[in-house]
ROTI-666224 format. One record per atom (N, C-alpha, C, O): atom name; y negated, z, x negated; residue in one letter. Coordinates in steps of 0.2 Angstrom, whole numbers, padded with zeros to 4 digits. Last residue first. Layout:
<r site="CA" v="Y" w="Z" u="X" code="A"/>
...
//
This chain:
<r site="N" v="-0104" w="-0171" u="-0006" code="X"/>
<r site="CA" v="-0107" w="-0167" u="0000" code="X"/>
<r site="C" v="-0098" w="-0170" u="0003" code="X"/>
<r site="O" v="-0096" w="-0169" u="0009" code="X"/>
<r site="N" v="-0103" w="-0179" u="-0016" code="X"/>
<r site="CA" v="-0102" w="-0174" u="-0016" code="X"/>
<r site="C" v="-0103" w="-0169" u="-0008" code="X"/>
<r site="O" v="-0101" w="-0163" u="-0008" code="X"/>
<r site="N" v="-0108" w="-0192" u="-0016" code="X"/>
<r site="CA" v="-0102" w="-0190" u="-0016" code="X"/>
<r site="C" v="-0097" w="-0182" u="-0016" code="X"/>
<r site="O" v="-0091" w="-0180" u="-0016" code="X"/>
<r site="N" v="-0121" w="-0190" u="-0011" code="X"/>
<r site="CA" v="-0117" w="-0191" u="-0009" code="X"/>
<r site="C" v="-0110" w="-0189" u="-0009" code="X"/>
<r site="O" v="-0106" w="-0186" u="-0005" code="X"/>
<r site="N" v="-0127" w="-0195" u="-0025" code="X"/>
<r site="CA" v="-0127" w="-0186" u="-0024" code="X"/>
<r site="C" v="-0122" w="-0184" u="-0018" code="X"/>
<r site="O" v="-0119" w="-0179" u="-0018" code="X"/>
<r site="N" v="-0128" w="-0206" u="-0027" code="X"/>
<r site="CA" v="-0121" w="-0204" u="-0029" code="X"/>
<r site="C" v="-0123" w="-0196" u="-0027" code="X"/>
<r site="O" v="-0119" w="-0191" u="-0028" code="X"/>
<r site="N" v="-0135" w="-0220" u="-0020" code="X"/>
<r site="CA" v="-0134" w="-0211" u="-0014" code="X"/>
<r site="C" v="-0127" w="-0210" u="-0021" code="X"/>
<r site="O" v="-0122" w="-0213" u="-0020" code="X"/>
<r site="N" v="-0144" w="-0230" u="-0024" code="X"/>
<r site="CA" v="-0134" w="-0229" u="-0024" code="X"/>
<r site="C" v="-0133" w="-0224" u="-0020" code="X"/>
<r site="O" v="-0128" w="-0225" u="-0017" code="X"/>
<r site="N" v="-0156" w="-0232" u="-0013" code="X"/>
<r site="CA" v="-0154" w="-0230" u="-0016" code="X"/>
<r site="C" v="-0145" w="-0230" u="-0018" code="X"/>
<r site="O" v="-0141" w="-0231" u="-0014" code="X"/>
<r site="N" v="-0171" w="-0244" u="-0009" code="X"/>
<r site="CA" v="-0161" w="-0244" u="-0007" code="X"/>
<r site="C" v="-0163" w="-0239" u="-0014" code="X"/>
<r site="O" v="-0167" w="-0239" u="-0018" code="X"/>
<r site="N" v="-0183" w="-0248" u="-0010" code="X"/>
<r site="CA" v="-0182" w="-0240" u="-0004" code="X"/>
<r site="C" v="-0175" w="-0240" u="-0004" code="X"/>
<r site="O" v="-0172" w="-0236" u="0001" code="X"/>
<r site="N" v="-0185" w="-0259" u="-0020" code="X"/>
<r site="CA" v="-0190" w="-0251" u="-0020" code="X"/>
<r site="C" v="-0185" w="-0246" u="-0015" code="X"/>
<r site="O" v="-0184" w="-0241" u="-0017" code="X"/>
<r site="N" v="-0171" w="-0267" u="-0025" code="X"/>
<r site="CA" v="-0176" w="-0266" u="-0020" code="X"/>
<r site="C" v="-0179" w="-0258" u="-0020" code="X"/>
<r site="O" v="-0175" w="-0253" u="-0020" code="X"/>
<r site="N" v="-0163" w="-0260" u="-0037" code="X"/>
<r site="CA" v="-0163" w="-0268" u="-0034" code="X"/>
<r site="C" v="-0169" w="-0268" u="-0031" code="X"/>
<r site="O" v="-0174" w="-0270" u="-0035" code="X"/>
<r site="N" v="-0168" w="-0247" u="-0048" code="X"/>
<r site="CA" v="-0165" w="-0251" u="-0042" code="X"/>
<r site="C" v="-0168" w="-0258" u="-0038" code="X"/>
<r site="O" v="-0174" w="-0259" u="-0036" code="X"/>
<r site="N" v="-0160" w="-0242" u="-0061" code="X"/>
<r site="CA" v="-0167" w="-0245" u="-0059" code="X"/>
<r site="C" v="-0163" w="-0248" u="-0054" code="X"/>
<r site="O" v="-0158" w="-0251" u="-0054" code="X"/>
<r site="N" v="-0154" w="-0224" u="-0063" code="X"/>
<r site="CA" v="-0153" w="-0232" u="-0062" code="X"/>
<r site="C" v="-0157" w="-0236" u="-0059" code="X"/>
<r site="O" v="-0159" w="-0233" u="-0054" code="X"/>
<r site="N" v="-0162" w="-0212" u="-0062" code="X"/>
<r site="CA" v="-0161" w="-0215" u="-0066" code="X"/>
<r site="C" v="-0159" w="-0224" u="-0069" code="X"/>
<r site="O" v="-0161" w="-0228" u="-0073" code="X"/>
<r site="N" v="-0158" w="-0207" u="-0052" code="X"/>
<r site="CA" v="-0164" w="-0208" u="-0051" code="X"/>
<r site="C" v="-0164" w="-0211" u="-0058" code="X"/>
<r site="O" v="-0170" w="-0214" u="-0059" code="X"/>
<r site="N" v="-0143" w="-0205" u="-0055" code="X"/>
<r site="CA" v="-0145" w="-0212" u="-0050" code="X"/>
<r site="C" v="-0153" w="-0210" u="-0049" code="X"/>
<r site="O" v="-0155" w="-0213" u="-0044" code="X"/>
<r site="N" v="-0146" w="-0194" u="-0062" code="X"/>
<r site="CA" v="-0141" w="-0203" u="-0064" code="X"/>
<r site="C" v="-0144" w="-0206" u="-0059" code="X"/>
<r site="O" v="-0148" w="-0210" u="-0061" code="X"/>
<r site="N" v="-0147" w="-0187" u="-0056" code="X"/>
<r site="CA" v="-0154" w="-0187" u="-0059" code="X"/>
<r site="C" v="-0151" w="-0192" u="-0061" code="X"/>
<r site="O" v="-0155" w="-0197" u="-0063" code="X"/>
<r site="N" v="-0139" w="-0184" u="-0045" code="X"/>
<r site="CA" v="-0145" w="-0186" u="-0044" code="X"/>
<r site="C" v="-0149" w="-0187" u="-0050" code="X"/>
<r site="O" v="-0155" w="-0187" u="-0049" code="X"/>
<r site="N" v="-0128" w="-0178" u="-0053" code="X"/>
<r site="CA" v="-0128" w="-0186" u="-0052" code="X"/>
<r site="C" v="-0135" w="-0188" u="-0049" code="X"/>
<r site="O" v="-0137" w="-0194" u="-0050" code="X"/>
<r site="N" v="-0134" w="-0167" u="-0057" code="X"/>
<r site="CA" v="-0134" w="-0172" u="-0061" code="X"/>
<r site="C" v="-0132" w="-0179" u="-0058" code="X"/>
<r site="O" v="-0133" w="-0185" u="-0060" code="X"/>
<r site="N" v="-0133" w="-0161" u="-0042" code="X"/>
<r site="CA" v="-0141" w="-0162" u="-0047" code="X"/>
<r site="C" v="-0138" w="-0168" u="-0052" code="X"/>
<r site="O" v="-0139" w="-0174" u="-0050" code="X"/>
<r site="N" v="-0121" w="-0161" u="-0039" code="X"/>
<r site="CA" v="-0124" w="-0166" u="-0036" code="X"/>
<r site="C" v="-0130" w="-0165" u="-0040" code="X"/>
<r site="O" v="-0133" w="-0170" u="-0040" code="X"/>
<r site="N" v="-0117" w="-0153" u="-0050" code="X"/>
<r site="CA" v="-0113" w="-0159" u="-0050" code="X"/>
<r site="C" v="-0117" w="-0163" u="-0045" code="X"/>
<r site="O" v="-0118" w="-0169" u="-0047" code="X"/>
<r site="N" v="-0122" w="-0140" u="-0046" code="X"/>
<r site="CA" v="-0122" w="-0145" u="-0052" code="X"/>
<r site="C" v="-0121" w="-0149" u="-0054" code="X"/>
<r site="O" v="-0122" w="-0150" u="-0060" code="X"/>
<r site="N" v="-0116" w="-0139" u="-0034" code="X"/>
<r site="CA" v="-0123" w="-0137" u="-0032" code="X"/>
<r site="C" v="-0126" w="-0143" u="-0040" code="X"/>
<r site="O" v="-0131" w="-0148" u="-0040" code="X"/>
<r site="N" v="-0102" w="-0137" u="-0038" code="X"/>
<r site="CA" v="-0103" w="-0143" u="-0034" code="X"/>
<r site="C" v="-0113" w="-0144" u="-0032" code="X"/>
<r site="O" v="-0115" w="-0149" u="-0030" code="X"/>
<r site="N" v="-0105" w="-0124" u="-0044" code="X"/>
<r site="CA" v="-0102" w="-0130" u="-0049" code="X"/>
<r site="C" v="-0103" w="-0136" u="-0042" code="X"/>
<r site="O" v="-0106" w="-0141" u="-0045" code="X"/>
<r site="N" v="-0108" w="-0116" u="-0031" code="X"/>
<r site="CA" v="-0113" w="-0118" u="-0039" code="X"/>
<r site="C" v="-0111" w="-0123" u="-0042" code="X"/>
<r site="O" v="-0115" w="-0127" u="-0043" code="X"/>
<r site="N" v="-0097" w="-0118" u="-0024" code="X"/>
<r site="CA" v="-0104" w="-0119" u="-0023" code="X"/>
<r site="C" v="-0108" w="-0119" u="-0028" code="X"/>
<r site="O" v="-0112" w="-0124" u="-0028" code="X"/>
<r site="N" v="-0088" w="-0110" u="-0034" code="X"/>
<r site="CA" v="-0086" w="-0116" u="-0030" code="X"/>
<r site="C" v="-0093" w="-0121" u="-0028" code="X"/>
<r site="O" v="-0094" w="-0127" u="-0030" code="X"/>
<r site="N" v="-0095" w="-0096" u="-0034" code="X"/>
<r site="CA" v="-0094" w="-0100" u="-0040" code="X"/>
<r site="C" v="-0094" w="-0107" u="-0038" code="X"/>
<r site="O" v="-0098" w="-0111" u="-0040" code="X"/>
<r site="N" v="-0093" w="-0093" u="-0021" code="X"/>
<r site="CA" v="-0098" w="-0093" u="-0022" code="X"/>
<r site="C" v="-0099" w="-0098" u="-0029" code="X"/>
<r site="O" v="-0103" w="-0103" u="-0028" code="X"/>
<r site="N" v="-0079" w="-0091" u="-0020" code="X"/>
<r site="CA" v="-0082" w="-0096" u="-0016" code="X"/>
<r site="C" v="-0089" w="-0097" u="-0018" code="X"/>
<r site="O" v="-0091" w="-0103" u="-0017" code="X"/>
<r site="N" v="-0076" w="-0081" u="-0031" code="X"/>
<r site="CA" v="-0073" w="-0089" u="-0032" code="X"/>
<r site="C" v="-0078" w="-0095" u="-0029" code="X"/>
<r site="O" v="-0079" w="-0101" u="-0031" code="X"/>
<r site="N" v="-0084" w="-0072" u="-0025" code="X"/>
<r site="CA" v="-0086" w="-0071" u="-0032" code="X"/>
<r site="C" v="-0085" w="-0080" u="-0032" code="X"/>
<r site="O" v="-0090" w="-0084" u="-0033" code="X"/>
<r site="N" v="-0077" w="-0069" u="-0014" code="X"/>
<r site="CA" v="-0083" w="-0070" u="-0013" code="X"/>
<r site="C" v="-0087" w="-0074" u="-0019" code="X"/>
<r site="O" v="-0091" w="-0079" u="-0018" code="X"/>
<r site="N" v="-0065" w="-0063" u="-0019" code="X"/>
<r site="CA" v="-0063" w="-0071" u="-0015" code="X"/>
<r site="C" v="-0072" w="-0072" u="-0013" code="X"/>
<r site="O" v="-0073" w="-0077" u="-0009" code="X"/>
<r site="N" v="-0068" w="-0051" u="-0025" code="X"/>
<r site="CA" v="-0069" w="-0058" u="-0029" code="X"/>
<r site="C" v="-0065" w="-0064" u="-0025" code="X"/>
<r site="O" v="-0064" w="-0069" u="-0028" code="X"/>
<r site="N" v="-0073" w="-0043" u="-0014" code="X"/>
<r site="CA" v="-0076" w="-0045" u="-0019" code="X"/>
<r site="C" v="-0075" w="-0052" u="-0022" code="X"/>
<r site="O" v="-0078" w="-0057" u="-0022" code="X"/>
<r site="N" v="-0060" w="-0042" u="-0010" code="X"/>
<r site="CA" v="-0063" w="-0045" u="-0005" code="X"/>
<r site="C" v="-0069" w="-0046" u="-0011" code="X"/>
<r site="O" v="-0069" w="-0052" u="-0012" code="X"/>
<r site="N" v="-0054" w="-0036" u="-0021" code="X"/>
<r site="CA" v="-0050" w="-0042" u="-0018" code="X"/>
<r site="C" v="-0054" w="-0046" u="-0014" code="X"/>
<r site="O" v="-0053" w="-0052" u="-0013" code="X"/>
<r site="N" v="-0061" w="-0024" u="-0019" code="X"/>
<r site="CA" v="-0059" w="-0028" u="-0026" code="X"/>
<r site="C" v="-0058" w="-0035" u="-0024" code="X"/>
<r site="O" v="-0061" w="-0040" u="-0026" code="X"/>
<r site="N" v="-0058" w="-0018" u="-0009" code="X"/>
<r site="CA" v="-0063" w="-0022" u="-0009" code="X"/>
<r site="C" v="-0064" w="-0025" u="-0014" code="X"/>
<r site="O" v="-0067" w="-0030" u="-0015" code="X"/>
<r site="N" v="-0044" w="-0016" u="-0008" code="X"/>
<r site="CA" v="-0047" w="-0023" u="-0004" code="X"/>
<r site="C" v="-0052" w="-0025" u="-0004" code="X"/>
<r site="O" v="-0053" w="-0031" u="-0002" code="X"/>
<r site="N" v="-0046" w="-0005" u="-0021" code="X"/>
<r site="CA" v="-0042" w="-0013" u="-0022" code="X"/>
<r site="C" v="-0045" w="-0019" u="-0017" code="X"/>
<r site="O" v="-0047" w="-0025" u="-0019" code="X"/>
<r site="N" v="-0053" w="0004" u="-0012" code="X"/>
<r site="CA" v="-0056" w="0000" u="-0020" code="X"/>
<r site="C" v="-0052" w="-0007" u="-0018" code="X"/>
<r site="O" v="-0054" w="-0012" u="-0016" code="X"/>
<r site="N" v="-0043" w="0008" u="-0003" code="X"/>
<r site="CA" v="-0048" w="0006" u="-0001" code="X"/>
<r site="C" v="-0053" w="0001" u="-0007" code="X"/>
<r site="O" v="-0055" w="-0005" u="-0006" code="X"/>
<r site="N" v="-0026" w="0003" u="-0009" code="X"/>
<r site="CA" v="-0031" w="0006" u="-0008" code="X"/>
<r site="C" v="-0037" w="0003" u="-0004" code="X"/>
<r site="O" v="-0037" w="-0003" u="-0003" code="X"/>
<r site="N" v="-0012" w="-0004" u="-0002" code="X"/>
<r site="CA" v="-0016" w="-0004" u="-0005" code="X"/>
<r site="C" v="-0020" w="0000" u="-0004" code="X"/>
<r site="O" v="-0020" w="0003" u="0002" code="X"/>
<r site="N" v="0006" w="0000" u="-0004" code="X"/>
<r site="CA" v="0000" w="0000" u="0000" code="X"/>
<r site="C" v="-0006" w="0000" u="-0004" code="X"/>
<r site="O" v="-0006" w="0003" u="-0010" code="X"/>
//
């Protein structure tokens, strides 16, 4: 049986992971936006959308 610490323990860091999850996908869509603000584009108002790929 677990204790009262340990579930918060457990409950702590299934927050810690999802949180973390969010961050690295938070910095995966900045950098491909700064890629594709980067690629000179065909026509003024079309963008690649790679920030897209991530949502």
């Amino acid at each position: 049986m677990k204790s009262g610490l340990e579930k918060r323990a457990e409950d702590v860091r299934g927050r810690v992971e999802k949180l973390s999850l969010v961050a690295m996908a938070t910095v995966f869509e900045l950098v491909l936006f700064v890629l594709d603000s980067a690629i000179p584009k065909p026509i003024p108002w079309i963008k690649i959308g790679l920030a897209n790929i991530v949502t």
